[in-house]
GUMI-430488 format. One line per 3 residues: number of its first residue (from 1); their letters; for each residue x, y, z of N, C-alpha, C. Coordinates in steps of 0.02 Angstrom, whole numbers. Layout:
NUM = A = X/Y/Z/X/Y/Z/X/Y/Z  ...
***
This chain:
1 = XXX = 3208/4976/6077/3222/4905/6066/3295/4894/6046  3308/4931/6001/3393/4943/5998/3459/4931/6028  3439/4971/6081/3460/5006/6161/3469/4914/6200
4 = XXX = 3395/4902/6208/3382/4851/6239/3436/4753/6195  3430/4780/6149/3476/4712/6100/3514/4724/6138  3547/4795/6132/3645/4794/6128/3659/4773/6209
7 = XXX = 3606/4802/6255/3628/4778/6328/3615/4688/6325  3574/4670/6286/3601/4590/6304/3633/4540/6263  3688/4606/6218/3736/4577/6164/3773/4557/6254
10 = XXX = 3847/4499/6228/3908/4465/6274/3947/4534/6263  3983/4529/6329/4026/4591/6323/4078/4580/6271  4101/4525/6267/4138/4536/6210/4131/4564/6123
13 = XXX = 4041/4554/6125/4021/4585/6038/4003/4659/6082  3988/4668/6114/3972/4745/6105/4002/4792/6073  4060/4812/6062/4081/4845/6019/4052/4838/5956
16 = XXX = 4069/4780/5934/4051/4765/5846/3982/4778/5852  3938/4748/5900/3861/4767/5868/3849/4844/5894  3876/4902/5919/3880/4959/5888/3889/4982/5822
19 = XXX = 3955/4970/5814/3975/4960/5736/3940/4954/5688  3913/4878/5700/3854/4889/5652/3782/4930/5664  3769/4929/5705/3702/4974/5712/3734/5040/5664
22 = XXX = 3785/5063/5690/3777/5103/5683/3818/5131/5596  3829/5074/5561/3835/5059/5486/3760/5066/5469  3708/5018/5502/3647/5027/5470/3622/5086/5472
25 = XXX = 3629/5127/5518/3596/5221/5507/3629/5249/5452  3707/5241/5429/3732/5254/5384/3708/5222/5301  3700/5176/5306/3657/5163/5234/3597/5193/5225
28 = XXX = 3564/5187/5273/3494/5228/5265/3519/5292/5251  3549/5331/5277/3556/5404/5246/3590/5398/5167  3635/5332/5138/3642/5339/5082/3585/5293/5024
31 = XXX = 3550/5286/5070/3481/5260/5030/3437/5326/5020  3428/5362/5078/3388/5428/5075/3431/5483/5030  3475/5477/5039/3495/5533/5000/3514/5502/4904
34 = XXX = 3492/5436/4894/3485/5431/4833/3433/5439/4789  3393/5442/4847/3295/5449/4812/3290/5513/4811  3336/5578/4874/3328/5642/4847/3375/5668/4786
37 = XXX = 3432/5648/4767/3447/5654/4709/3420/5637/4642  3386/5565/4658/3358/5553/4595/3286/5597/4590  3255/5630/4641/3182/5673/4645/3213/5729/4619
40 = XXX = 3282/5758/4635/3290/5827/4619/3311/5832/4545  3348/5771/4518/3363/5754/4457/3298/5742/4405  3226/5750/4416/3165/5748/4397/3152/5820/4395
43 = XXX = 3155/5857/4445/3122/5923/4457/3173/5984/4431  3245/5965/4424/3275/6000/4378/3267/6004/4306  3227/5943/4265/3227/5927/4200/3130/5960/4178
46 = XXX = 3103/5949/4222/3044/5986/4236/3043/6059/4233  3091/6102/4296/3108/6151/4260/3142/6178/4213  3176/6163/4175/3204/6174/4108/3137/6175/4072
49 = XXX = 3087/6133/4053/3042/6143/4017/2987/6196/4038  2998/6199/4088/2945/6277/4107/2983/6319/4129  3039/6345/4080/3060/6390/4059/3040/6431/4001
52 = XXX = 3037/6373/3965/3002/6385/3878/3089/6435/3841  3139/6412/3868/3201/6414/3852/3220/6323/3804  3204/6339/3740/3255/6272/3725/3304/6236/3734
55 = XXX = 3372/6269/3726/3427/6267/3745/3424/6258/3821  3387/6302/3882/3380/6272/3941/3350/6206/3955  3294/6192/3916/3256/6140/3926/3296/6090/3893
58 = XXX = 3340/6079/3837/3356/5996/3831/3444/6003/3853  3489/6063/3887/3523/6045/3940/3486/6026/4004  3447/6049/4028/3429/6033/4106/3393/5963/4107
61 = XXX = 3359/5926/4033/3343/5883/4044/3391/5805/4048  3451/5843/4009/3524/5785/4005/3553/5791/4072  3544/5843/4098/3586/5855/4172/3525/5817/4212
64 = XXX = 3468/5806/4202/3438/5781/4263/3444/5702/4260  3456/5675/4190/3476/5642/4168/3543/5583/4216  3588/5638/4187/3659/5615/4236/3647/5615/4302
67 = XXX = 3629/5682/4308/3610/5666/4386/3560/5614/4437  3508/5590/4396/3472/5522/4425/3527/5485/4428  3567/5462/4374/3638/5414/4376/3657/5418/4435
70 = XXX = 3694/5456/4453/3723/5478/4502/3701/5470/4572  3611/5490/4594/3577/5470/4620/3586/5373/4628  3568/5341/4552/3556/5283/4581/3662/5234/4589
73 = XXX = 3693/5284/4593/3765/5258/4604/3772/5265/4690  3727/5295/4723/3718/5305/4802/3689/5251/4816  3640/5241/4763/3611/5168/4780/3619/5095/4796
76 = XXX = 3662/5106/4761/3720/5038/4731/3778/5019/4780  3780/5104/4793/3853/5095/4846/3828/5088/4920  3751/5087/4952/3724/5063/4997/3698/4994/4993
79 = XXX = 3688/4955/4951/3689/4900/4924/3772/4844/4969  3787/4902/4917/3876/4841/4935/3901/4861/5008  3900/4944/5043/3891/4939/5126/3848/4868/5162
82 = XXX = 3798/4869/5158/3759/4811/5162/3781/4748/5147  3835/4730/5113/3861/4656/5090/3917/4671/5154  3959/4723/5154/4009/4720/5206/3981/4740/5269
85 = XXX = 3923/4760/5301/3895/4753/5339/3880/4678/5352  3858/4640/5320/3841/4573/5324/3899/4517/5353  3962/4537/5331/4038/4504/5330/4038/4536/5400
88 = XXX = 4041/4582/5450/4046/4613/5485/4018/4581/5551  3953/4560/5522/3923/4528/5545/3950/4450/5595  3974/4410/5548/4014/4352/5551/4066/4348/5603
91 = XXX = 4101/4393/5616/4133/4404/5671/4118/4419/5732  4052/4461/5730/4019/4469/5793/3972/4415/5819  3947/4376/5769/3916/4310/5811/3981/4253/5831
94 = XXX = 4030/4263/5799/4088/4222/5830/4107/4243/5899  4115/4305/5895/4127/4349/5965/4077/4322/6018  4005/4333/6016/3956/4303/6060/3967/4246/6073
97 = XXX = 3996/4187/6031/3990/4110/6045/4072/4081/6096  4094/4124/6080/4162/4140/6131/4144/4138/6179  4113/4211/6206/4103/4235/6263/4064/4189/6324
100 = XXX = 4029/4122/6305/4020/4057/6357/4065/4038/6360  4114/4027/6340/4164/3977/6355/4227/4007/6405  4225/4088/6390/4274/4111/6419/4237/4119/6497
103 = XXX = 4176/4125/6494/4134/4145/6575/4139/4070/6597  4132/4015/6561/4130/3959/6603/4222/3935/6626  4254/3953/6595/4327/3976/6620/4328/3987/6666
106 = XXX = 4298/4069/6679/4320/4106/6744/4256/4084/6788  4209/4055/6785/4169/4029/6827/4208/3952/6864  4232/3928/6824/4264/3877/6860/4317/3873/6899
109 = XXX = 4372/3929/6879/4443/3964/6898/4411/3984/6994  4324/4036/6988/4331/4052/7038/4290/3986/7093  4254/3964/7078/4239/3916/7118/4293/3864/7150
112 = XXX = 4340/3861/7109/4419/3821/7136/4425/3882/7175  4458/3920/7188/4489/3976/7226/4449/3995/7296  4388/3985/7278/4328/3960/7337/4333/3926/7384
115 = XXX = 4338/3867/7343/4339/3825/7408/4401/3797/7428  4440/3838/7393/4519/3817/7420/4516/3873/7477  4520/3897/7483/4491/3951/7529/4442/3910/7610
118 = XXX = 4400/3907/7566/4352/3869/7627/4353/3792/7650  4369/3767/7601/4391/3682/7627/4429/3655/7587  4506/3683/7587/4553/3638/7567/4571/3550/7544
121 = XXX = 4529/3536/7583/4544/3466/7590/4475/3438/7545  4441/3476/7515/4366/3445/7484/4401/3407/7429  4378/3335/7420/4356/3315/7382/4321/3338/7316
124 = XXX = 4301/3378/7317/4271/3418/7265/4319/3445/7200  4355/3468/7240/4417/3505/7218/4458/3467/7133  4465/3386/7150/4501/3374/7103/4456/3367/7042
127 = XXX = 4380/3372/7067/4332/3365/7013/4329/3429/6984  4341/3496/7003/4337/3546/6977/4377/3566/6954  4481/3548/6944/4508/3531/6915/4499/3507/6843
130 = XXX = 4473/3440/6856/4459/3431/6797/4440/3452/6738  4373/3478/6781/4331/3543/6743/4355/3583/6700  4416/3629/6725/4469/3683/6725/4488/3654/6653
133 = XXX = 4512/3604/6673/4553/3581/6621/4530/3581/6556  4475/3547/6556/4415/3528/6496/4394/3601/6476  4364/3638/6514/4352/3716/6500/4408/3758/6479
136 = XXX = 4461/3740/6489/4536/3768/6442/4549/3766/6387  4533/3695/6378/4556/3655/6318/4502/3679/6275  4426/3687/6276/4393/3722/6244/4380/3785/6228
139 = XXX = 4398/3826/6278/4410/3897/6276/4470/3911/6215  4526/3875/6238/4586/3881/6210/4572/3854/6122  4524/3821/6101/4483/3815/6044/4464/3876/6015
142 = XXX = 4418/3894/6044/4371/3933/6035/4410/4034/6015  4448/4028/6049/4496/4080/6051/4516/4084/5976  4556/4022/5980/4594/4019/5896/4548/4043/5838
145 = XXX = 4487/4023/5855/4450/4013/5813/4422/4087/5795  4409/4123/5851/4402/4195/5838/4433/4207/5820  4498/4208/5844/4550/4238/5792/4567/4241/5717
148 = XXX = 4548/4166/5705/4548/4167/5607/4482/4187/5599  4428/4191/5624/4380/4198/5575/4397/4292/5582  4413/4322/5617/4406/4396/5636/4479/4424/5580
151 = XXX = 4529/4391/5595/4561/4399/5521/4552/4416/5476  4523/4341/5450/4495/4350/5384/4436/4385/5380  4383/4390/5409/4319/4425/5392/4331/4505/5407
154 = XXX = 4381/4510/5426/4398/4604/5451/4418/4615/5364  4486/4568/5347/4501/4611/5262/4455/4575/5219  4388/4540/5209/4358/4529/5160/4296/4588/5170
157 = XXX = 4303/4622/5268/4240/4656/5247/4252/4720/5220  4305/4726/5243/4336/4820/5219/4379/4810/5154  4390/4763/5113/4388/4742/5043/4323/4801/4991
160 = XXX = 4289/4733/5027/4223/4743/5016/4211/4832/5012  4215/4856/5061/4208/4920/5079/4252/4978/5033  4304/4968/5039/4342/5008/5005/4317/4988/4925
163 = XXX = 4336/4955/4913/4284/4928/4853/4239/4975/4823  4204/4973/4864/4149/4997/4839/4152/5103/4837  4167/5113/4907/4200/5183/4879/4220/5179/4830
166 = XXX = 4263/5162/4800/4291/5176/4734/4262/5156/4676  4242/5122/4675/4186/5107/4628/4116/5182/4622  4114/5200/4655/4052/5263/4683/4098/5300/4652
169 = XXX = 4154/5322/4682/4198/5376/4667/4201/5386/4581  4235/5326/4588/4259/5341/4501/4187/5334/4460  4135/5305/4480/4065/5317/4413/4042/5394/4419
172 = XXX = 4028/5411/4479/4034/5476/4507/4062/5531/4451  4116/5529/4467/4143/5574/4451/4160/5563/4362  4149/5516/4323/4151/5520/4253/4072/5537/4238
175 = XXX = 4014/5529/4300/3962/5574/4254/3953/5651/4273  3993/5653/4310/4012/5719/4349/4041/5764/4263  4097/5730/4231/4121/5760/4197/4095/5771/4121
178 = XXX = 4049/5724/4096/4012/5713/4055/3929/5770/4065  3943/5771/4116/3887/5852/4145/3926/5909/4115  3983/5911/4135/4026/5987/4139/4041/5997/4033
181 = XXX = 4029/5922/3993/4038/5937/3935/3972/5960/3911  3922/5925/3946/3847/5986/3917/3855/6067/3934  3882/6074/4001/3877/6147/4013/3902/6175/3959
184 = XXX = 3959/6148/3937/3982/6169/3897/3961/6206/3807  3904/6166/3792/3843/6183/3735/3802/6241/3749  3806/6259/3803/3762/6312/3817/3773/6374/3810
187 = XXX = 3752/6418/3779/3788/6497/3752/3760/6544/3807  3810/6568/3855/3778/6610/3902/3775/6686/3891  3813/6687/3822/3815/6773/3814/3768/6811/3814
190 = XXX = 3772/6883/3854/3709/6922/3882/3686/6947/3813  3618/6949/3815/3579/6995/3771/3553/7045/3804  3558/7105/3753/3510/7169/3770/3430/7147/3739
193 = XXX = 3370/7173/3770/3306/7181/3773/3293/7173/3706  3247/7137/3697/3228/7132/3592/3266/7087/3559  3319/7070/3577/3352/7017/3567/3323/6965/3567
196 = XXX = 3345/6912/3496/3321/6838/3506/3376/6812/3509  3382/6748/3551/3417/6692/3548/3423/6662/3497  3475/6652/3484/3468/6578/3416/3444/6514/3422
199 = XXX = 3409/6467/3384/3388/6398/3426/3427/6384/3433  3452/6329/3470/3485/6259/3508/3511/6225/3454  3577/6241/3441/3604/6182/3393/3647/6132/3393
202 = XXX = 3639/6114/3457/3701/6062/3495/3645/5999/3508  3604/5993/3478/3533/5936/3521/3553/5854/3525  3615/5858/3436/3649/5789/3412/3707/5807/3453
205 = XXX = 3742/5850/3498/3790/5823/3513/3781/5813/3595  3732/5851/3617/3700/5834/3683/3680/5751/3697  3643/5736/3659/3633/5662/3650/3694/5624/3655
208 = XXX = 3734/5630/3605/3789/5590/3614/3833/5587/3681  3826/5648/3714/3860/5658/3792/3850/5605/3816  3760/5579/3819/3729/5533/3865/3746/5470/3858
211 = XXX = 3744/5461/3772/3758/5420/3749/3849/5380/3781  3892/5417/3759/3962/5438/3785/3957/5385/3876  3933/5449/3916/3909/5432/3993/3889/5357/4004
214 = XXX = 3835/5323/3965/3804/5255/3946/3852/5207/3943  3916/5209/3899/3948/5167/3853/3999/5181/3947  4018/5238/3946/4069/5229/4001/4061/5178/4071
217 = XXX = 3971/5193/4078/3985/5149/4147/3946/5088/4129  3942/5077/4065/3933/4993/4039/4004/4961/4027  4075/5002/4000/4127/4982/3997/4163/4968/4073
220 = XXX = 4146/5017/4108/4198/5008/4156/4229/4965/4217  4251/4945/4234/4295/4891/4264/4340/4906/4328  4332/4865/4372/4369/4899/4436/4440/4892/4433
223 = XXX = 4493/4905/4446/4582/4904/4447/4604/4929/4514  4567/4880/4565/4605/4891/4627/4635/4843/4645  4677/4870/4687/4743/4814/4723/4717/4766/4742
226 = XXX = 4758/4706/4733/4726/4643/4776/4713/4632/4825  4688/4613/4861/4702/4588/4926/4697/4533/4932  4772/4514/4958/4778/4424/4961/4762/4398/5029
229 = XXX = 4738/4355/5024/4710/4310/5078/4753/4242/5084  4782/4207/5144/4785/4157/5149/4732/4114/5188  4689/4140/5212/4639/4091/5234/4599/4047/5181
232 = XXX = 4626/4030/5148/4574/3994/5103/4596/3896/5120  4652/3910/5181/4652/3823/5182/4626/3810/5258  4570/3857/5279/4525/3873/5361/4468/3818/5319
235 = XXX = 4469/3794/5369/4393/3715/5359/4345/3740/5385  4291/3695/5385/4209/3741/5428/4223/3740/5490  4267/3727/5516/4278/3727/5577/4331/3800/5612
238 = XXX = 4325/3840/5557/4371/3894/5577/4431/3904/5592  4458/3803/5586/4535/3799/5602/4553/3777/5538  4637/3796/5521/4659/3757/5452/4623/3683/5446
241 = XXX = 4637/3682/5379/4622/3598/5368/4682/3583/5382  4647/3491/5394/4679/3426/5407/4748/3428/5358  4806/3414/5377/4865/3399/5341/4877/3315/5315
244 = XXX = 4915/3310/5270/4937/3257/5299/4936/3201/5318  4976/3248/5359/5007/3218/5426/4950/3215/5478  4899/3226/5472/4827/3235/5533/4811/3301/5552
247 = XXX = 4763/3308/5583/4732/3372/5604/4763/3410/5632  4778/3496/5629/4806/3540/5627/4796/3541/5712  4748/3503/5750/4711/3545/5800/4761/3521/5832
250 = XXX = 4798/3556/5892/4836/3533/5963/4808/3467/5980  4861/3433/6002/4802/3348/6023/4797/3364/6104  4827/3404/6107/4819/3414/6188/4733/3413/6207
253 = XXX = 4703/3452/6138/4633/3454/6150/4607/3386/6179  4570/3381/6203/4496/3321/6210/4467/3304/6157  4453/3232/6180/4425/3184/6114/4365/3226/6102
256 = XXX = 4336/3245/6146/4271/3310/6172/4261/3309/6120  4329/3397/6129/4318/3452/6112/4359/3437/6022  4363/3410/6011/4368/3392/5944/4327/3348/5896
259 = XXX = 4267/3313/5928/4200/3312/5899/4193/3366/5894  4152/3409/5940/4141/3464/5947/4173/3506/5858  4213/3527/5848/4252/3528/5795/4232/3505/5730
262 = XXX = 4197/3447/5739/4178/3383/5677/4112/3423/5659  4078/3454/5704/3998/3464/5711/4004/3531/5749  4033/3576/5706/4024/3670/5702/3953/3713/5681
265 = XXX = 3902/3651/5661/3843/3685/5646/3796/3669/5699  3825/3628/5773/3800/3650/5812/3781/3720/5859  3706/3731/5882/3719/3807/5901/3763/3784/6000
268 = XXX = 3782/3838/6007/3817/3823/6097/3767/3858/6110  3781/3781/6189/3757/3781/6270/3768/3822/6303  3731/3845/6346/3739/3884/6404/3827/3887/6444
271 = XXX = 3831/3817/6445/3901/3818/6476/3968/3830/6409  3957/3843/6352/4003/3881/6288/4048/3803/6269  4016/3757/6259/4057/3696/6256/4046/3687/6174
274 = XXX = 4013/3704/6131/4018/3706/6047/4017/3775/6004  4075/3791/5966/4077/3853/5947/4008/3855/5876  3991/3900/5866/3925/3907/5825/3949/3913/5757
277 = XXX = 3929/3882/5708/3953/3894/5628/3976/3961/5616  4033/3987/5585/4032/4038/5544/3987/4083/5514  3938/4052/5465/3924/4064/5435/3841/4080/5453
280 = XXX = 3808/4140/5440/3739/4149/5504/3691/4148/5465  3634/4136/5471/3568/4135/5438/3531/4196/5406  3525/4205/5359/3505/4242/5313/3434/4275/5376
283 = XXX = 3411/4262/5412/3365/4299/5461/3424/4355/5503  3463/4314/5516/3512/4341/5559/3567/4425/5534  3556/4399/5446/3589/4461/5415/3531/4518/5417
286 = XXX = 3493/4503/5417/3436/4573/5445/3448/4616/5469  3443/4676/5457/3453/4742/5481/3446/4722/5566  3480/4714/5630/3452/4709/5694/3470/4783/5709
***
């Protein structure tokens, strides 16, 4: 079924709805591989206690501890893939709503060339002109319009993205290190046979590790670079707002194709004469 979508994506989204398909196999493996960390982070703390080692049993149970963390920080960071999957999204249904307008272009381009060809002198001709014209002027819309929304939705989605790596990275790796201070409680020096161990006398400072680990990724705070955007003066219509001085849009356009413009939450016709809202339906962000 997959297979079957992408052949009747517009040639122009096919790429992107690869892309994403193939973002969605990638979260699932960081969804799957957070439920086996957090299972193995259970069955490590399990064995520590059927050891009947103290000192093994309440390190391995703080390490399984951190390590569910860690587990559910895979979680989190397939979560926010999924938000920039979604942004990703936005551009590829812009891409599809293009792609009529540019075929009714070259559908009209060749039917002129046709019958200039076959009957010069038709009557027909200055009506398909016309056509040309009107199908330019909307195309030539529609274009712009990809263009800002693909702009902007390319650095809000890999924002997003990078984002979130680092966010994974850095929780990651501070319970990563808050592990390596338990190893640290643990007395590995060899005994000869008959030998007892001493009990476990780190139990108050083991606790506090977790404790420590807790406070860190309840404190912590992201400090990444900005990323500045100027699209924030793009209207629902995908073109700057109105100045002024009057609408940003070329007047060359058609009285048309600038309704059209007024009323962006129309879905487009067969012949690509209204570009489709930005913004897509919460059915539509669905895993396809």
């Amino acid at each position: 079924m997959a297979s079957l979508r992408g052949m009747q994506q517009p040639e122009l989204s096919k790429k992107l709805f690869k892309i994403i398909k193939s973002e969605n196999h990638a979260i699932g493996a960081y969804e799957s591989a957070s439920r086996e960390r957090i299972s193995i982070a259970s069955q490590i703390s399990d064995w520590g206690e059927a050891t009947g080692d103290d000192s093994i049993s309440d390190i391995s149970d703080k390490i399984g501890v951190l390590m569910s963390e860690i587990g559910e920080q895979e979680d989190l960071f397939a979560q926010n893939l999924e938000d920039y999957r979604s942004v990703l999204k936005q551009i590829r249904n812009t891409e599809s709503s293009v792609q009529p307008s540019r075929d009714q272009k070259m559908k009209i381009t060749d039917e002129i060339q046709k019958l200039k060809y076959k009957e010069p002198q038709s009557t027909k001709l200055v009506q398909l002109e016309q056509e040309l014209v009107r199908a330019e002027a909307q195309n030539l819309v529609a274009e712009a319009q990809l263009t800002n929304i693909t702009r902007q939705k390319l650095k809000e989605a890999y924002d997003i993205h990078s984002a979130a790596v680092i966010e994974r990275a850095e929780k990651q790796i501070m319970l990563a290190r808050h592990m390596r201070r338990l190893l640290q409680l643990l007395d590995d020096t060899p005994v000869v046979p008959g030998d007892v161990r001493p009990a476990f006398e780190h139990s108050g400072q083991a606790r506090q590790i977790l404790n420590d680990a807790e406070e860190d990724l309840r404190e912590w705070q992201p400090s990444n670079l900005e990323i500045p955007s100027a699209a924030t003066d793009m209207g629902t219509n995908l073109m700057p707002a109105s100045t002024a001085g009057g609408s940003t849009v070329d007047p060359s356009v058609t009285d048309d194709v600038q309704a059209q413009l007024e009323s962006p939450r129309k879905e487009r016709d067969v012949s690509g004469s209204t570009m489709v809202q930005q913004e897509a339906s919460p059915q539509e962000y669905s895993r396809q």
